[in-house]
N, C-alpha and C positions, 0 to 999 in steps of 0.2 A: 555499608552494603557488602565490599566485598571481605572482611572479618565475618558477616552473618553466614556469607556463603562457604567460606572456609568450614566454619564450625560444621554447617550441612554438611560438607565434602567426605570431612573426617569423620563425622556419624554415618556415612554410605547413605546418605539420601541425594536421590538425581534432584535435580533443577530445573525446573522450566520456564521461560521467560515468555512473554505475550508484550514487546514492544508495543504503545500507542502514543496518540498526541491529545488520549482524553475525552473528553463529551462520549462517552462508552454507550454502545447502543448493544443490540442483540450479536449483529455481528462478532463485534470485538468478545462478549462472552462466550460463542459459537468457538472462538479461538481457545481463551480457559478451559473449555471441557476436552478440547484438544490434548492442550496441555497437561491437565489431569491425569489423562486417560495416559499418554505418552511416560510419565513418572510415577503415574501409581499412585496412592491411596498415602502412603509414606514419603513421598516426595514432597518436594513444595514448591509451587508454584508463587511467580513473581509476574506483577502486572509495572510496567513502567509508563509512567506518564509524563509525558516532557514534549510541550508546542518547541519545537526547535527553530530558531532563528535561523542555522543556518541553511535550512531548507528553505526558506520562500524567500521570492525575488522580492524588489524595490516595492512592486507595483502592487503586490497579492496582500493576502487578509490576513498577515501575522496576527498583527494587532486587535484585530475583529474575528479573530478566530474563536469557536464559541470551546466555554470552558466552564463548569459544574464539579469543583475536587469532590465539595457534601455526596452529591449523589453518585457520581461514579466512584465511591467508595460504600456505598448502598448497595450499587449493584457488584460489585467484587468480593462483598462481604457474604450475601447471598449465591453466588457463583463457588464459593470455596476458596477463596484466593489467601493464598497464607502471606504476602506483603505486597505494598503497593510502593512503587520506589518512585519518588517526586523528587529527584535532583535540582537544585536550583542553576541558573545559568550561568552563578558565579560559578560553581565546581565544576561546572562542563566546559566553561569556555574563559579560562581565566584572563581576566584583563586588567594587564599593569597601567601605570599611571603613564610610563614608558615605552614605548612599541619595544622594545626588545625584550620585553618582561611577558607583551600580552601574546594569547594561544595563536601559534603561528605554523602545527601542525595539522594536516589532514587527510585525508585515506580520498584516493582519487579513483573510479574506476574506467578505462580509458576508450571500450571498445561497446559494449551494450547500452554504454549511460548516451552514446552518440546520437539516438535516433527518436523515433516519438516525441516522449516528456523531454528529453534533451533537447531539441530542436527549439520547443517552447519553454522549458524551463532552461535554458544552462548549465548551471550551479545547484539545482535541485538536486542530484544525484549525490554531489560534494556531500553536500549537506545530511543526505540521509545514511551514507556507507561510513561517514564520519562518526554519526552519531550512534550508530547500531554497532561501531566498532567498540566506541565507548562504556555503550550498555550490556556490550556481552564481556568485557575484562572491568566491570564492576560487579555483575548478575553472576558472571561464570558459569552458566549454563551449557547443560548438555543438550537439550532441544529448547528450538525457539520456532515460535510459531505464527504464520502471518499468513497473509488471508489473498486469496487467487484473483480478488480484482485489483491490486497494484502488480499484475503481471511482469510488468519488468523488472518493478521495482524487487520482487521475489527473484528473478533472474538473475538482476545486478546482486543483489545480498546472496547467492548460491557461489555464484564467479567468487566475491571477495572472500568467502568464507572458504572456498578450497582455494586462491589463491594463494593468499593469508596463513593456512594451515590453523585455522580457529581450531578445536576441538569439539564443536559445535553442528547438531545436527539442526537443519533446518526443515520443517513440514508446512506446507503449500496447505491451506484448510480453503475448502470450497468457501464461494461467493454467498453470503447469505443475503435475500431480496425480500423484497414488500410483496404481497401477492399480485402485483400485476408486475411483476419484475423486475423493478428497479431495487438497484442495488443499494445497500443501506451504507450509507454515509455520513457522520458527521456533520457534512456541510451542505447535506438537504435541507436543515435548518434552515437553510437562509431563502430556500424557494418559498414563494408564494402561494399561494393554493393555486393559481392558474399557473402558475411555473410546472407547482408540481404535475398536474395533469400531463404536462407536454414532456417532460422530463421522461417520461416512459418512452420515450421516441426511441432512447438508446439503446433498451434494450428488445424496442421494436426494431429495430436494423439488425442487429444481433439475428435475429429470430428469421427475419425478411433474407437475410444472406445466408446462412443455415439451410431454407427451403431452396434455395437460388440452387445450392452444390448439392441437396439430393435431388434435384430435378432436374439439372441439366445435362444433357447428354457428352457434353465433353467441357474442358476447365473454362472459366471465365476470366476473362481481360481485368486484372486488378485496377486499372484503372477504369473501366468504362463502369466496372462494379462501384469504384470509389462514386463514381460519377452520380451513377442513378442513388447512391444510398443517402449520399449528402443534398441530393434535390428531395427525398421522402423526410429527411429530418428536417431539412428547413422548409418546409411549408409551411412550420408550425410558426406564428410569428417571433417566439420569443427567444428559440432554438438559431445558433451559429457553429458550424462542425470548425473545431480546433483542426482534428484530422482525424483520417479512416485511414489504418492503416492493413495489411494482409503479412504476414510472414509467418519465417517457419522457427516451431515452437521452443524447439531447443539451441537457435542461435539467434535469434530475433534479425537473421538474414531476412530483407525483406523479398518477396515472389514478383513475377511478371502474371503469372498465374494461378487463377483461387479454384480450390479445387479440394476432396477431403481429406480433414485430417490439417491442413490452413488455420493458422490463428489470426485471428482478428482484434485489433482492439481499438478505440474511439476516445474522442475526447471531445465535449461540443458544452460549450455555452449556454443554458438559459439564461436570459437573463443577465443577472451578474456574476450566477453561480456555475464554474467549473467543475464537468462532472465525469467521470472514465468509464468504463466499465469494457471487458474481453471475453472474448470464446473462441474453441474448438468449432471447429466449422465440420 
């Protein structure tokens, strides 16, 4: 991979990379046309596909996470995508027979990875600024492109990448949804048809705390907000809120008060299936 990207470099073609963990849906091509558009016509775009280990905990769906190389290579080849890079986990994460041989480095980021997904995940963060560090000094790309419902997780990859000094520009592509607004995910799969129904809650909160800040005549209490939003999600029986969170956009500082211009983001349960989704309030 990164010999092919040399060769790009030196012919003057940009790069564009489109990070995923696969089961490729409309979303994740919403990202490609980004990308496209971003390098041009003469450029080449690269899709990476890699479920990473070290992103999910003990407890979560590594193992059960849904995975299609055939068709999400259908749908990349139809999109435009000029390589799809599938690393195996031996060259990402090398493991000697010896602990002093096996991968013992990794890119930690110390202060955004703290809160929301941190809280509930740990090590989730490790896992993802490890391996996006990995796939942009094998891809070497000049934009890379990821998608605005892992809000932090776009936050935390902006921090590392000017911490870092990558050479790498990063573009935030809007949320792409089902027409009743649920965001498209991967691991919708796993909802049931009556999950799925209910599963629109999130982005009915979303919507519910939106009209809350153009209607109210001065800011709202984030927590009595938190309060009333997670009693309207769980009515539904299958629905449990991870968290409702309120802060502010460019430092993931969280507020005492919601109010315009507040980002919002959530995390709740149906089910078995873990689902996120944010906005601008």
């Amino acid at each position: 991979m990164q010999r092919m990207a040399r060769i790009w470099q030196r012919e003057g073609r940009k790069i564009g990379l489109v990070p995923t963990m696969g089961y490729l849906h409309e979303g994740h091509m919403s990202l490609v046309h980004v990308a496209r558009k971003k390098v041009g016509a003469e450029g080449r775009v690269v899709v990476s596909i890699y479920v990473n280990p070290l992103q999910f905990g003990p407890q979560e769906d590594f193992s059960h996470y849904p995975r299609d190389l055939a068709r999400d290579t259908r749908l990349c080849r139809a999109a435009g995508v000029d390589v799809i890079f599938v690393p195996p986990t031996a060259d990402m994460y090398v493991s000697g027979a010896e602990e002093a041989k096996a991968h013992s480095t990794y890119v930690i980021e110390e202060t955004l990875a703290r809160r929301m997904e941190g809280v509930t995940r740990p090590t989730h963060f490790r896992g993802v600024t490890t391996v996006v560090a990995k796939l942009f000094l094998a891809v070497l790309p000049e934009v890379a492109v990821f998608g605005a419902k892992d809000f932090q997780q776009a936050a935390i990859l902006q921090r590392m990448t000017r911490d870092l000094n990558f050479p790498v520009r990063l573009v935030v592509a809007p949320t792409k949804r089902e027409p009743d607004g649920l965001a498209l995910s991967s691991r919708n799969k796993y909802l049931s048809a009556e999950e799925r129904v209910q599963a629109v809650a999130l982005w009915q909160a979303l919507q519910r705390a939106r009209q809350t800040v153009r209607t109210a005549k001065a800011p709202r209490l984030a927590q009595e907000l938190k309060a009333e939003l997670s009693q309207f999600i769980q009515i539904r029986p299958a629905a449990r809120v991870d968290y409702i969170e309120f802060f502010e956009p460019d430092t993931l500082a969280p507020v005492t008060e919601v109010k315009s211009g507040t980002q919002m983001a959530l995390a709740v349960y149906v089910g078995k299936t873990r689902l996120i989704d944010n906005g601008r309030l």
